[in-house]
N, C-alpha and C positions, 0 to 999 in steps of 0.2 A: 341315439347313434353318436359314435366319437366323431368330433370334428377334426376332419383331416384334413380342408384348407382354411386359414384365418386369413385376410389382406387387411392391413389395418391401414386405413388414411394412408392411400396410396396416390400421391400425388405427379403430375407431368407438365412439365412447362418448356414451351418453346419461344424463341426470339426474334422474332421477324424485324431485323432493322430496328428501331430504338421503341418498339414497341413488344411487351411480354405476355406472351398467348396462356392462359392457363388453361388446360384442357382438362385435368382431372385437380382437383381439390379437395384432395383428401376422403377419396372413394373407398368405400369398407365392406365388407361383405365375407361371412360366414360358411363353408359350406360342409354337409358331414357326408359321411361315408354313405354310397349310393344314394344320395340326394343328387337330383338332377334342377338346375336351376337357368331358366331363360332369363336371359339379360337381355333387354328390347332397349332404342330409345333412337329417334329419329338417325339418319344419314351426319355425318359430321360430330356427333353427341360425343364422341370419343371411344366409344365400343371399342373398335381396331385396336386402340391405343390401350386400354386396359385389358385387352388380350394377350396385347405384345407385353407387359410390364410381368401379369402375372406368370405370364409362358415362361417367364425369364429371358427373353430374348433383348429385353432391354432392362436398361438399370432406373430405377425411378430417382423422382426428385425427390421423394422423404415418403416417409412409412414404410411399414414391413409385409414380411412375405413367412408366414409358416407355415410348412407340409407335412403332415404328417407328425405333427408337434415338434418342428425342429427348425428353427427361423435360421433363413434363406440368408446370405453373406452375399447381399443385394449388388455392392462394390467391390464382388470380387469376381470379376470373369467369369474366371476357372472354376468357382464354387457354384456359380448360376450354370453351368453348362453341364456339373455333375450332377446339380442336382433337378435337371431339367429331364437328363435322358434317365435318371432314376425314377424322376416321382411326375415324370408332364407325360401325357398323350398329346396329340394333336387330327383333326381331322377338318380338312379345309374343304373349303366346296368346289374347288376342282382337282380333288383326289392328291395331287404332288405326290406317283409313285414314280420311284425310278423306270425309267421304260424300258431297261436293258433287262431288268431283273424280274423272275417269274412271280407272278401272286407270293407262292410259296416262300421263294427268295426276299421278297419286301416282308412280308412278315416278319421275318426270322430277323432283319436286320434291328431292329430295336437290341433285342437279345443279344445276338452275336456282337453288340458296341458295348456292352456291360460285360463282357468277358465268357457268356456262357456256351457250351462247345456247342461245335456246328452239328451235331445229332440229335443231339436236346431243342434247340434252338429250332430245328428243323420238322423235330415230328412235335413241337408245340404248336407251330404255324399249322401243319397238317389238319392239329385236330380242330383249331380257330377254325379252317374251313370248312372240316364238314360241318362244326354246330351253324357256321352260316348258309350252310347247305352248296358251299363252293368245292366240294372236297374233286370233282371231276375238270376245276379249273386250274387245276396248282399248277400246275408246268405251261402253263398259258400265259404271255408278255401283257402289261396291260393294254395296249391295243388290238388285245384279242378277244379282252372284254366289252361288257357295254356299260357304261355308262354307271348304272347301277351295282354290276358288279363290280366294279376299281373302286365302288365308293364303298362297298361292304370288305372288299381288303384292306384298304384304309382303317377300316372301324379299328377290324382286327389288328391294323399294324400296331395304331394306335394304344390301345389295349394290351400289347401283349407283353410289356414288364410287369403286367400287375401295379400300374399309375396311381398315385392318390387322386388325380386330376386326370381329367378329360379337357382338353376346350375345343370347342364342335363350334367353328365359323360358318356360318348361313351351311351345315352342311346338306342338306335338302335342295340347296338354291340352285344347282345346274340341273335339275332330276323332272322328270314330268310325276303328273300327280301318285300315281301306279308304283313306281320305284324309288322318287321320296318317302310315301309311307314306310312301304316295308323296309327303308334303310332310317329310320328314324324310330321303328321298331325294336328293328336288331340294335341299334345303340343302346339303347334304354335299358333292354332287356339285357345284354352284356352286361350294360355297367352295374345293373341290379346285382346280377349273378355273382361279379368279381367286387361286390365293395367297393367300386371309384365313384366319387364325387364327377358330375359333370355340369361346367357351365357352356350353357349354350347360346352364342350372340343370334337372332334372327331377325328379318321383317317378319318374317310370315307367324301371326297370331295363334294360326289351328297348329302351327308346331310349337309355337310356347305353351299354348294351354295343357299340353301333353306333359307337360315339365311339373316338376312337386312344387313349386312357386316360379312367381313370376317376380322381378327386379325392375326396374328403371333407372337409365343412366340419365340424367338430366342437369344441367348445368355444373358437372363436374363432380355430381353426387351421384351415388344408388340407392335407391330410394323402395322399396317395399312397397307390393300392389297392397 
């Protein structure tokens, strides 16, 4: 399989008053096309933080970032933000959909910020939801769903530029057992489907084990089960 994300010694460091926190220390990790990878490692370990760095939502303190074989212009805004909503998914574990906007409508907005028309855009989201069997929710606000379904619009929102990357924060962590599976399902089985790489932070081990490997963050490093 082509690898479509490289982090190479991707390091973080914060300054607490005259003391220098190093929270990642040159953290590396490999990941290829529909490989699905849990990244575990106690509360505080720095997970969060090498989620944010790889998302692009922030800029690291050294090492790089290549997507899709094209490294990342780490210090430059504007190029972390194009190339965030080109090649990043995201799906958090309390859904973050707009609540104004229908299933349908969150879907399509990935798409519709990359320039592509609002009909295309529209009946792509469509078909996201019948394959997740949501196709009689589209016109539904997410507080018309439950719980499980905002988090299966999510997937799809997620997904629907066709990402190199996925990053799935605890996304099972608000779901009871019943509707974490099957949305942890449907992730998997999407990302199989469309070629993305996804890395998944979790506690929960019966959803790591589901992952094609398992990682550890530990003392600034990832580290191979």
């Amino acid at each position: 399989m082509s690898e479509h994300v490289v982090i190479d010694k991707i390091e973080r460091r914060f300054v607490q008053g005259a003391r220098e926190l190093h929270v990642l220390r040159g953290a590396s990790l490999t990941l290829a096309a529909g490989e699905v990878v849990a990244l575990v490692g106690p509360s505080g370990s720095g997970k969060s933080s090498f989620l944010h760095l790889v998302g692009l939502l922030e800029k690291p303190d050294g090492g790089s970032i290549s997507l899709h074989g094209q490294l990342v212009e780490t210090d430059n805004d504007r190029a972390r933000t194009a190339q965030r909503l080109q090649h990043i998914g995201f799906v958090y574990q309390f859904h973050n959909l707009l609540p104004e906007f229908t299933a349908q409508e969150n879907i399509a907005l990935p798409a519709r910020l990359t320039g592509q028309a609002h009909g295309a855009a529209m009946q792509a989201a469509m078909d996201a939801l019948a394959r997740l069997g949501l196709a009689d929710r589209a016109t539904h606000l997410p507080s018309q769903l439950s719980g499980g379904e905002q988090q299966r619009v999510a997937i799809a929102r997620a997904l629907a530029n066709q990402p190199s990357l996925v990053l799935a924060d605890e996304p099972t962590g608000s779901l009871d057992g019943a509707s974490g599976d099957r949305v942890a399902e449907l992730l998997l089985q999407e990302a199989k489907t469309q070629g993305t790489a996804v890395l998944l932070a979790t506690h929960d081990m019966d959803l790591a084990a589901r992952a094609d490997r398992i990682v550890r963050l530990r003392e600034g490093i990832i580290h191979n089960d």
